[in-house]
LUMTOR-609403 format. One record per atom (N, C-alpha, C, CB): atom name; x, y, z. Coordinates in Angstrom, 3 decimals, decimal comma. Glycine has a CB too. Layout:
<nodes>
   name         px         py         pz
     CA          X          Y          Z
...
</nodes>
This chain:
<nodes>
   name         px         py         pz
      N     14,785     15,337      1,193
     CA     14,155     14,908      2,435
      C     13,472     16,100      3,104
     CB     15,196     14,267      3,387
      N     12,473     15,643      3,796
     CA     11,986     16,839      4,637
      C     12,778     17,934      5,782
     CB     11,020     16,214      5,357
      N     12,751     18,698      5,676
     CA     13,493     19,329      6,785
      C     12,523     19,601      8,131
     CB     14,119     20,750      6,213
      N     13,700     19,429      9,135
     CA     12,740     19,572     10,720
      C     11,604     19,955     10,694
     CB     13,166     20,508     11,753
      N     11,569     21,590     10,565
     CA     11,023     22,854     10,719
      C      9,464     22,224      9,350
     CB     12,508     24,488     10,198
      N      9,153     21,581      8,522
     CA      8,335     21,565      7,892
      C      7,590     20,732      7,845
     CB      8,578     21,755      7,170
      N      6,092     20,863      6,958
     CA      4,879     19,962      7,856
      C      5,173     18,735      6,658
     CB      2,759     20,807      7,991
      N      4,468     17,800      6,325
     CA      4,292     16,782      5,955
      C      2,758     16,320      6,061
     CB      5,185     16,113      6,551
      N      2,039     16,584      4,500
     CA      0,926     16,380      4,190
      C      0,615     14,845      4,449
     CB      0,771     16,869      2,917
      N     -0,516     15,085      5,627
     CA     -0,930     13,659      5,816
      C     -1,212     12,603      4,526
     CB     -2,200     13,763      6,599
      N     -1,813     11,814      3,997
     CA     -2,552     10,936      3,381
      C     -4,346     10,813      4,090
     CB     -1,594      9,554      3,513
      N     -4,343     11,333      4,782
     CA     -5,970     11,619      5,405
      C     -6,681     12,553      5,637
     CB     -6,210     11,314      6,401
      N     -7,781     13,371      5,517
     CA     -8,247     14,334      5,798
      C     -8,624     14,617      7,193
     CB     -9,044     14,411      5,070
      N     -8,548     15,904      7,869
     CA     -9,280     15,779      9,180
      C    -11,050     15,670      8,990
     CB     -8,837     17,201     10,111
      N    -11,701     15,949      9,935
     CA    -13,412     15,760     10,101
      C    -13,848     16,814      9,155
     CB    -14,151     16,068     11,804
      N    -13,602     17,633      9,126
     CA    -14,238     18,789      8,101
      C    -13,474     18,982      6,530
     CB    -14,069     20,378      8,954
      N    -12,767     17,740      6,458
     CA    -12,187     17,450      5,164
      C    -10,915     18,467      5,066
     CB    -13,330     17,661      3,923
      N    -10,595     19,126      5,945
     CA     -9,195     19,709      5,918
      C     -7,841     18,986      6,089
     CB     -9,179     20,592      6,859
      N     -7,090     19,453      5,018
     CA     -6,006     18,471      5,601
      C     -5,361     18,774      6,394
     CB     -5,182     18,031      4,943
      N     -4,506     17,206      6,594
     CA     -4,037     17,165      8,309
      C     -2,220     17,379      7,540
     CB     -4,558     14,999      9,597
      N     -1,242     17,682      8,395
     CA      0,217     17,902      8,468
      C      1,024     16,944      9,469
     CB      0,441     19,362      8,886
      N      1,624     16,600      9,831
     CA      2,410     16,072     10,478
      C      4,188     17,177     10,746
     CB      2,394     14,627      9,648
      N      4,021     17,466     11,973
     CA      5,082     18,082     12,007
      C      6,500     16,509     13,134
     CB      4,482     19,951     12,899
      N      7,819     16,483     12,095
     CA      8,430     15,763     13,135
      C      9,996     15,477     12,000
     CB      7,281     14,155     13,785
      N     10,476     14,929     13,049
     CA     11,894     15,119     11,921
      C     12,285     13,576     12,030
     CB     13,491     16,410     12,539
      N     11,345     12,625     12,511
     CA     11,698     11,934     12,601
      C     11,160     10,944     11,862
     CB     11,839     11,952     13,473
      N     11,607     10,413     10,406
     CA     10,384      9,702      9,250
      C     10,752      7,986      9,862
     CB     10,900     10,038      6,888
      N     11,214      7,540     11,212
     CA     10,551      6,360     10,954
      C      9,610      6,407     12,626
     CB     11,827      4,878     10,569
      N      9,291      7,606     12,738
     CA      8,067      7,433     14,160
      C      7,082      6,786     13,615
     CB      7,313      8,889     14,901
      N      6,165      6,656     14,583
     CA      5,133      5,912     14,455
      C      4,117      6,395     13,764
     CB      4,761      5,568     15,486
      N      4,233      7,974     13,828
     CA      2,619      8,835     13,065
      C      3,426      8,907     11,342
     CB      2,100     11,264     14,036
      N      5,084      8,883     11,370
     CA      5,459      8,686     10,212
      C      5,484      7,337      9,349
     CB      6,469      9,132     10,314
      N      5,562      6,180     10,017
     CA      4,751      4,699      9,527
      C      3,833      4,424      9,084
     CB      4,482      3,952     10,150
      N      3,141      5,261     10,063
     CA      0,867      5,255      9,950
      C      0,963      5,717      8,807
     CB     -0,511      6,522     11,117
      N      1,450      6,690      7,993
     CA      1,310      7,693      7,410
      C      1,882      6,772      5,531
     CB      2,331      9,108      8,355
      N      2,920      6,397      5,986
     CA      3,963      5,773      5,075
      C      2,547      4,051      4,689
     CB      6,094      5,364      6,327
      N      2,671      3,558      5,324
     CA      1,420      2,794      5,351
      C      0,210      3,020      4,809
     CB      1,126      2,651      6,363
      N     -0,934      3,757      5,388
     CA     -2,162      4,383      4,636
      C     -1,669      4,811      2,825
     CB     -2,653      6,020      5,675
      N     -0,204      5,277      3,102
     CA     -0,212      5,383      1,741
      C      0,013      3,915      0,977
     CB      0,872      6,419      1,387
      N      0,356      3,739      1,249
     CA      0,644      2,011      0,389
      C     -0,990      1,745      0,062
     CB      1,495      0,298      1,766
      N     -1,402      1,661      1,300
     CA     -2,886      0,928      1,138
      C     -3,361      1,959      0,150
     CB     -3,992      0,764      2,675
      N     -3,206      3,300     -0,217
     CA     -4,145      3,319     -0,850
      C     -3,790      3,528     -2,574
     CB     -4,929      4,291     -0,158
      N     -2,407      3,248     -2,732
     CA     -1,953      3,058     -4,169
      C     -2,604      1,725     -4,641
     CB     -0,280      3,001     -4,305
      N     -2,378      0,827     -3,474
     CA     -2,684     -0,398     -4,002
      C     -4,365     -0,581     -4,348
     CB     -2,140     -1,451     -2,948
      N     -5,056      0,089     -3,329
     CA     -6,771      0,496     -3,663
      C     -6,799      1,050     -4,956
     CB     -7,530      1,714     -2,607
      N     -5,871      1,708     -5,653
     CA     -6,380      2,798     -6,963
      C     -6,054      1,602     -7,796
     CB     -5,404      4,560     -7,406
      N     -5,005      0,565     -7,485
     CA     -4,165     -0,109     -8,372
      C     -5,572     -1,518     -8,478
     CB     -2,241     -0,509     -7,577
      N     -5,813     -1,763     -7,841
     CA     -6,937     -2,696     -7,568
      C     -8,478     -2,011     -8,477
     CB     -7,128     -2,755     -5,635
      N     -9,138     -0,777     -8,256
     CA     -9,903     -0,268     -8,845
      C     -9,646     -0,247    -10,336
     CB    -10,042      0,762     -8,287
      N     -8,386      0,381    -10,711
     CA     -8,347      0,334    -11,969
      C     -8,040     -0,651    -12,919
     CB     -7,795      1,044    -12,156
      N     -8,026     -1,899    -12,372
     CA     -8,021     -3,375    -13,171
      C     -9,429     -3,614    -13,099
     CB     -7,082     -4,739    -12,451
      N     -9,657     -3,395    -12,014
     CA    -11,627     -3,679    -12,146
      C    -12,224     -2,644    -13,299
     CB    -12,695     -3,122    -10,310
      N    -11,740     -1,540    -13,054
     CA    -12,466     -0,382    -13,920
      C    -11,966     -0,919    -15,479
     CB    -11,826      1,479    -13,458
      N    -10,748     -1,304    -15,605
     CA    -11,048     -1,591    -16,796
      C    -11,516     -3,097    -17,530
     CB    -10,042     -1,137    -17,260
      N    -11,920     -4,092    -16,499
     CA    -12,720     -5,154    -16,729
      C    -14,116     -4,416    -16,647
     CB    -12,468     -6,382    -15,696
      N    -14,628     -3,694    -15,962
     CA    -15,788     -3,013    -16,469
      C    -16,053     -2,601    -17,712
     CB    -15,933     -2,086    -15,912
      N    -15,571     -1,525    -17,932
     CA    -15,699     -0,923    -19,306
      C    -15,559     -1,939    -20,733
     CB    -14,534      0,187    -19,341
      N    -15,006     -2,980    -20,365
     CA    -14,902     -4,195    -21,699
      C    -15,773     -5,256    -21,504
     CB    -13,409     -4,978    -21,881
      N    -16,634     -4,798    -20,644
     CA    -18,056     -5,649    -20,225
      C    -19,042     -5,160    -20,994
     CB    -18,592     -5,519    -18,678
      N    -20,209     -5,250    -21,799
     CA    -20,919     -4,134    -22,642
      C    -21,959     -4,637    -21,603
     CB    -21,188     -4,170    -24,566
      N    -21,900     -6,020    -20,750
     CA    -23,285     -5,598    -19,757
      C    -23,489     -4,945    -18,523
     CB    -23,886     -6,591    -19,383
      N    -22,041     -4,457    -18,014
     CA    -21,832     -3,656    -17,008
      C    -23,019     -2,915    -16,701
     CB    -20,780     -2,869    -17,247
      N    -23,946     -2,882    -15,486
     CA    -24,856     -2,210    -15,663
      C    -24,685     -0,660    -15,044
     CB    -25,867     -2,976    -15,210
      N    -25,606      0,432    -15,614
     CA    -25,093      1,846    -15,067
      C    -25,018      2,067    -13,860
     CB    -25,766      2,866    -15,414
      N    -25,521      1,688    -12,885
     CA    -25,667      1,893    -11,303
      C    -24,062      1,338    -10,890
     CB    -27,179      0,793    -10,485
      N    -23,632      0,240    -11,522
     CA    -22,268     -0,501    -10,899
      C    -21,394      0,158    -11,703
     CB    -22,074     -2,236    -11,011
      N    -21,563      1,210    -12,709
     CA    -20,251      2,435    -13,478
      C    -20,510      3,325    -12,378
     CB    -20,550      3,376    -15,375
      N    -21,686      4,042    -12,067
     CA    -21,607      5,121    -11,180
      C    -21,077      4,773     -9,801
     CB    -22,896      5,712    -11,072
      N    -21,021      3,703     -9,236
     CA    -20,249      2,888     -8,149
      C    -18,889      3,196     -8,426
     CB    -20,483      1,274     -8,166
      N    -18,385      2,841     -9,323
     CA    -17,085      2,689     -9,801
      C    -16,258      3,981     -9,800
     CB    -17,153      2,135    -11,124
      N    -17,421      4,871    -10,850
     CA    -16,670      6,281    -10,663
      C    -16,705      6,891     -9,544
     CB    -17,079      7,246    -11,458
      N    -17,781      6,286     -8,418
     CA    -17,190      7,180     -7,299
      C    -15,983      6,594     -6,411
     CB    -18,352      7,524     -6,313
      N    -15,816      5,398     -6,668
     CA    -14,138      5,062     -5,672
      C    -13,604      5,386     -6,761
     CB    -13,498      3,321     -4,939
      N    -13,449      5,241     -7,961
     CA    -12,417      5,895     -8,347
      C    -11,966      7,569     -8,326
     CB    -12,460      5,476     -9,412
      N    -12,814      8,598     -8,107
     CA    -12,974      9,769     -7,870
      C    -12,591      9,833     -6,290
     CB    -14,342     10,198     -8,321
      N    -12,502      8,742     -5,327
     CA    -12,026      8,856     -4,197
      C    -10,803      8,430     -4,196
     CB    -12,697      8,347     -3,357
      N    -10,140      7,156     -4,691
     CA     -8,693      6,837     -5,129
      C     -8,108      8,194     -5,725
     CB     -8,645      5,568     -6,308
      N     -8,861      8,900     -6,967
     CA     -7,796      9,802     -7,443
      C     -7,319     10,682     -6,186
     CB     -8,355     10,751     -8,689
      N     -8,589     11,260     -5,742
     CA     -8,398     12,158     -4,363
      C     -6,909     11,706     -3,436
     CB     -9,944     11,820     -3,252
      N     -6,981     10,691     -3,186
     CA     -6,273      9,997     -2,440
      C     -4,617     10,060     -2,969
     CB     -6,954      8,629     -2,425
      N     -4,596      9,516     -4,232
     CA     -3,840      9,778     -5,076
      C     -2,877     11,085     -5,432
     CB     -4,519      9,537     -5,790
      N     -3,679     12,150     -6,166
     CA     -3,117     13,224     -5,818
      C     -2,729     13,915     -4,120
     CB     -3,930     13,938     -6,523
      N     -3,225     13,679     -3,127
     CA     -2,812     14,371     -1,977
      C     -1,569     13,477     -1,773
     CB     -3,931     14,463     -0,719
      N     -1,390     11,776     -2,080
     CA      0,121     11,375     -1,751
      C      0,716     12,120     -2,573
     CB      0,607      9,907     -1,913
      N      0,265     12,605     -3,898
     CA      1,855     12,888     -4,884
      C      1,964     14,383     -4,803
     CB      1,827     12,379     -6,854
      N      1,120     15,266     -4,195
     CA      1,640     16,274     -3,507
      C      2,306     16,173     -2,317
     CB      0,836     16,995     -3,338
      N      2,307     15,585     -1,210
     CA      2,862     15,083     -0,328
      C      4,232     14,805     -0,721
     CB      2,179     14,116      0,075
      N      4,598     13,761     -1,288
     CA      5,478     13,504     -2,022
      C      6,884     14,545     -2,590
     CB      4,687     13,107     -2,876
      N      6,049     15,103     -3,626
     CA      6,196     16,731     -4,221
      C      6,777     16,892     -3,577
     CB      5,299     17,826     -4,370
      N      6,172     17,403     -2,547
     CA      6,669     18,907     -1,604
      C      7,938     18,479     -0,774
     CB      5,302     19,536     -0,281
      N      8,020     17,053     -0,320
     CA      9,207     16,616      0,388
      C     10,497     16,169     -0,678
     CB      8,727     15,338      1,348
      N     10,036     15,911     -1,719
     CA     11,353     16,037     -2,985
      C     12,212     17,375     -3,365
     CB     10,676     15,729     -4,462
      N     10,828     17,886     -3,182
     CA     11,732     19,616     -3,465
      C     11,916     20,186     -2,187
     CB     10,764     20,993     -4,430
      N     12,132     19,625     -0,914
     CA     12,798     20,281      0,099
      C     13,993     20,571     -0,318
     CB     12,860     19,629      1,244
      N     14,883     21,475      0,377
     CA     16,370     21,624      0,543
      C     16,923     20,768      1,202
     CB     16,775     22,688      1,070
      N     17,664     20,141      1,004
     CA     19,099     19,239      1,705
      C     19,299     20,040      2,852
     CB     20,734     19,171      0,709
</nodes>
């Protein structure tokens, strides 16, 4: 679990694409819900893309403009993706 004293990688970027932290010891507040939430939504977005992505690719008429569509939410899901499972990470390997 997280300890007090440490931040907790948002699931969102701030305005200049930096990420945001959450400092609080308390995982069922409200910025810790928001947080717990956005992530759901966006497993389920990668989980949703990649059934489409692969009904795409077994389409041979898929046209190229709607692959380059594709690869860019999916290049935004991964994004998304990896910052929860660092997030994640980092609060698994806290200390007790």
């Amino acid at each position: 679990m997280t300890a007090p004293d440490e931040l907790r990688l948002l699931p969102w970027a701030g305005p200049d694409g930096k990420p945001c932290f959450l400092s609080t010891d308390d995982s069922g507040g409200h910025m810790s819900r928001l947080a717990d939430n956005m992530e759901s939504v966006q497993l389920g977005r990668a989980t949703e893309l990649l059934d489409q992505a692969l009904a795409m690719l077994a389409d041979a008429d898929t046209e190229p403009d709607d692959l380059r569509l594709l690869a860019k939410d999916l290049t935004g899901a991964l994004r998304d993706t990896l910052r929860l499972a660092a997030s994640r990470g980092h609060r698994l390997a806290a200390p007790d």
